[in-house]
N, C-alpha and C positions, 0 to 999 in steps of 0.2 A: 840779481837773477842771472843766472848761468848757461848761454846757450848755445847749443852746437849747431854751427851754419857747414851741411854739406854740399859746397857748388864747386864747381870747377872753372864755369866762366869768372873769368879774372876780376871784369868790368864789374861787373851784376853783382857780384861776392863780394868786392871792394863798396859799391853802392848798398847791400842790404848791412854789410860791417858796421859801417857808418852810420847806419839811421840807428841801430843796434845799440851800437855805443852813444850814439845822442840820447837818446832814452834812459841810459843810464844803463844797461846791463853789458855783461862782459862777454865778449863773443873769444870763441874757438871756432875759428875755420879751418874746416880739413879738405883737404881738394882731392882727393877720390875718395870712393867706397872703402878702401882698407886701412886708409887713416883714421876714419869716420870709424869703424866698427872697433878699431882699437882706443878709440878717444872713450868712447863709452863705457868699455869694459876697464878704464880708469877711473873714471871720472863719471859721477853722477850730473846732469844737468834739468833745468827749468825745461824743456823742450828740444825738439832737433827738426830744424827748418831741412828739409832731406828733398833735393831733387832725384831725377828718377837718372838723370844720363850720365851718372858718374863711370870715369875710367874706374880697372881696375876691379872692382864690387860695386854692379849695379845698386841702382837705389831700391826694388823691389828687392832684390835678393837681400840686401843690406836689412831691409824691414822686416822680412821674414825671421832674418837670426835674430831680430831685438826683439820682436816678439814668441819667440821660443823661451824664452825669461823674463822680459820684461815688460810690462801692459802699465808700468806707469808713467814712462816719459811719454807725454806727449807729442806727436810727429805730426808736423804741417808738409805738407806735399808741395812744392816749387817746381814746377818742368813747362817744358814746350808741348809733353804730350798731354793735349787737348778730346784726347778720343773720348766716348765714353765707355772704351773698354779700359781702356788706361784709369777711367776713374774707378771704373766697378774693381780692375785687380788692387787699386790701392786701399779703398776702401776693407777690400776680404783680406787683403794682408795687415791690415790694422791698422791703418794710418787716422787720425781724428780730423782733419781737414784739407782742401786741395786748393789750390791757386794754379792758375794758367799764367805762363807767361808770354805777352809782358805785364805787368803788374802794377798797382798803386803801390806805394812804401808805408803811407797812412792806412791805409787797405789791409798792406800784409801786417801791420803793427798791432792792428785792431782785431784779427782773426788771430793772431797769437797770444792775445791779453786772452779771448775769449776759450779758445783750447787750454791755455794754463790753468783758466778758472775754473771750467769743467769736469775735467779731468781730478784737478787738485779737490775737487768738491765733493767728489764720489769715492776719494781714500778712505778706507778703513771701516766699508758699509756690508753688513751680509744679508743677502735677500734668500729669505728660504719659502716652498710650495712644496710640501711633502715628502718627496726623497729626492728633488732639486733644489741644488742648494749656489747661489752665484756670488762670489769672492767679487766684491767690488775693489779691492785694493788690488788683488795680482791676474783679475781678470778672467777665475779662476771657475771653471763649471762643472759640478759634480754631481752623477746619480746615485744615491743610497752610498755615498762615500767612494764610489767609483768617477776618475776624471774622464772629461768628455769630451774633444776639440772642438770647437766651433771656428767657421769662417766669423771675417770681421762682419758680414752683412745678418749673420744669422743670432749674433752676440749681440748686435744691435736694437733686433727684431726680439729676442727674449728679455733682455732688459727692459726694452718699452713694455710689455708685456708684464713684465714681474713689475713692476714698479704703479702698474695699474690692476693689481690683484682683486679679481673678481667685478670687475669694469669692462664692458667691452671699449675695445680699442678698431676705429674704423680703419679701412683697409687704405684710405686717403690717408689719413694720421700716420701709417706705419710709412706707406712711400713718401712722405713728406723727410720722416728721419733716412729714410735708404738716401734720397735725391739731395741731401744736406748741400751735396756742392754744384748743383743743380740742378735745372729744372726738366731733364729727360725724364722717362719711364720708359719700362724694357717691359713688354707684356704683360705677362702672367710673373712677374718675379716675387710680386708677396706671396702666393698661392706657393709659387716653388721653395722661398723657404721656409715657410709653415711648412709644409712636407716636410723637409728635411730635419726640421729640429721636432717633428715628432717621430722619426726614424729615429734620430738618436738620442732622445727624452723621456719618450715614450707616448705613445699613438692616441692616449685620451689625457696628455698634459693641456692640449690646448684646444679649447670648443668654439665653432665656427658661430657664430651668431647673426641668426638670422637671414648668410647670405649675406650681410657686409662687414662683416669686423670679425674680430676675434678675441678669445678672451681665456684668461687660466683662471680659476675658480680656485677657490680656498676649500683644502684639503683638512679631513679630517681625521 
């Protein structure tokens, strides 16, 4: 297994190397955002452990360009930013998991087997509900064959969703998948992306049920 480590702290980068290579996989370390974003566009990898305070090419920015093409390597998030706006942006730029630092080693080993697995699990799957149709290999969302951006939290929230076709799905259950890296809640934010992905899906894709969940019905 092949993975890109982008950190810049010397220490930390030398320490995650190490446990890296003791596991048996082969690490590339790039120590800013512009070695990191050209390592990629070489070289395909198992993952890319990506902090966020890279010189050079932020690590958000850096996420943003890999997910303009690319939705199948999986990104684990390593930084000191702790906010939970810092998680919400990493999240909606697509990243599949967050660590705070400072960290376990065994910790980060184990959320990395577990995004490899994930991710690697849902290659080469197509969910369709009518004229939405979602590309589970390039992450890919289309109406009536027209494509559709989604943020990372709204991709998330329609997956779950498609993947429970004609099930309602509780409103706890979706913020369970948003809070993946933990355990805050922001208001009304399931309510806000059910809005938004029936702005951009269309406004009777998804039916409110009952007042606590929601649900997409099998189209005829």
């Amino acid at each position: 297994m092949h993975i890109l480590l982008a950190e810049d702290d010397p220490l930390l980068g030398r320490a995650v190397e190490m446990e890296l290579a003791h596991e048996g996989m082969a690490v590339h370390w790039a120590r800013d955002g512009v070695d990191a974003y050209a390592a990629i566009q070489m070289q395909e990898y198992a993952a890319l452990l990506l902090d966020l305070g890279l010189p050079g090419l932020n690590g958000l920015d850096l996420l943003h360009r890999v997910r303009q093409t690319n939705w199948d390597l999986p990104v684990l998030v390593i930084t000191a930013r702790a906010s939970v706006d810092d998680r919400v942006k990493g999240l909606d730029f697509g990243a599949d998991d967050y660590m705070s630092k400072p960290f376990d080693l065994d910790e980060l080993m184990a959320r990395l087997r577990a995004v490899t697995r994930r991710v690697g699990s849902s290659t080469g799957k197509l969910l369709t509900a009518g004229p939405i149709e979602v590309d589970l290999r390039n992450h890919r969302v289309t109406v009536d064959g027209n494509p559709v951006w989604l943020t990372g939290r709204e991709y998330s929230v329609l997956l779950l969703l498609m993947t429970s076709l004609g099930q309602a799905v509780s409103k706890h259950r979706i913020e369970s998948q948003l809070f993946q890296w933990g355990n805050e809640s922001i208001g009304n934010v399931v309510e806000v992306h059910v809005h938004n992905l029936r702005k951009k899906l269309g406004r009777d894709l998804i039916q409110t049920y009952r007042g606590t969940g929601y649900m997409i019905t099998h189209f005829h």
